[in-house]
C-alpha positions in Angstrom: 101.3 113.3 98.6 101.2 114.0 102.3 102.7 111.4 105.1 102.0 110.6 108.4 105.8 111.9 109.8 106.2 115.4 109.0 108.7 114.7 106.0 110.0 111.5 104.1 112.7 110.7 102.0 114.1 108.0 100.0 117.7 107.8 100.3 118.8 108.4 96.2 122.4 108.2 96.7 122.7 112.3 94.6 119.4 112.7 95.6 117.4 112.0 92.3 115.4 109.1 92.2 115.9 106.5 89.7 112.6 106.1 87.6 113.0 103.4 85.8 113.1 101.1 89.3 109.4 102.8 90.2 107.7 101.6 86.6 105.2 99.3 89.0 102.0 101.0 90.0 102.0 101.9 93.8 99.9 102.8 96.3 100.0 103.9 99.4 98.0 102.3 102.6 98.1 101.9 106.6 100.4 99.4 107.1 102.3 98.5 110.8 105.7 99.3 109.8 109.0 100.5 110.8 110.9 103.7 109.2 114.4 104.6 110.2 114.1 108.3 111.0 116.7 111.5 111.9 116.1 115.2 112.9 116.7 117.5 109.4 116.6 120.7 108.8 114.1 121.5 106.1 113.6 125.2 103.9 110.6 125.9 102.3 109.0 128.9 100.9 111.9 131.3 102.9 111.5 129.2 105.8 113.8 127.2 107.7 112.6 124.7 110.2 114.9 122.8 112.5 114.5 119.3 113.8 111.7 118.0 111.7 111.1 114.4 112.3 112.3 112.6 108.7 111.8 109.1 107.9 114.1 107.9 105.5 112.7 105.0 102.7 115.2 102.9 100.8 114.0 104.1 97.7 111.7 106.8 95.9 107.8 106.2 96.5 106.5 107.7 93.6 108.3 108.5 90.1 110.1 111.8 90.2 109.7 112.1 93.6 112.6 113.4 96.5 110.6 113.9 99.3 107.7 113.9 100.6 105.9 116.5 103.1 103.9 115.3 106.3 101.0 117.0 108.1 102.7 118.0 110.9 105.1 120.4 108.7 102.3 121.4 106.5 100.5 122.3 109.6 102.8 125.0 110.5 101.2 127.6 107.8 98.0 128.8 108.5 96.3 127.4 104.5 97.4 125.2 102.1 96.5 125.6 98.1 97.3 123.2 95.8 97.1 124.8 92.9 97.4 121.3 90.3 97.1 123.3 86.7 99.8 125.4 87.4 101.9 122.7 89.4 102.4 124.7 92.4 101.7 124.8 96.4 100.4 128.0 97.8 101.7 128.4 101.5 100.0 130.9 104.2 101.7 132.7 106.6 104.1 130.8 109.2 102.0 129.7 112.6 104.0 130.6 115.7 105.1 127.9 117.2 
C-alpha cells in the first residue's frame, strides 16, 4: 500500500495491530481529512532517514499491517520492485538528496 505522507502508522500500543478489530472490508479513497503527524526516523534496507513526515492513525488500516510507506520515501531509491510471489520489495540504489 502506498500513502500520500511519506509514511503512516497506526498507533498499536506494542506495535502489533489487533486483527480481529480490522475483520470489516476496507478501502482506501481521497477523502478531506486531518492526520496528526511527527518527524520519525525510519530504517529501511541499511538506510536511515531522518525527519520523515509520519502521520499517525488510531488504528491499523489493513490486517497485519504496522506501517505503511508513502511516495515521497519510496521516491528516494532510484526503482521499486515488488516482487508479490516471493513477498518482498526490491529497493534501488539511495537518490542523493
Amino acid at each position: 500500500m502506498f500513502c500520500v505522507s511519506q509514511k503512516e502508522h497506526g498507533r498499536h500500543g506494542d506495535g502489533i495491530p489487533n486483527a480481529s478489530a480490522n475483520r470489516a472490508r476496507e478501502g482506501i479513497g481521497l477523502a478531506e481529512l486531518s492526520i496528526p503527524q511527527i518527524e520519525t526516523t525510519v530504517g529501511i534496507a541499511g538506510h536511515e532517514f531522518e525527519k520523515v513526515p509520519t502521520g499517525l492513525h488510531e488504528a491499523a488500516i489493513f490486517p497485519g499491517e504496522c506501517g505503511l510507506l508513502g511516495n515521497g520515501l519510496l521516491s528516494r531509491f532510484s526503482t521499486i520492485t515488488i516482487d508479490a510471489k516471493a513477498g518482498r520489495v526490491i529497493l534501488g540504489k539511495r537518490v542523493t538528496e
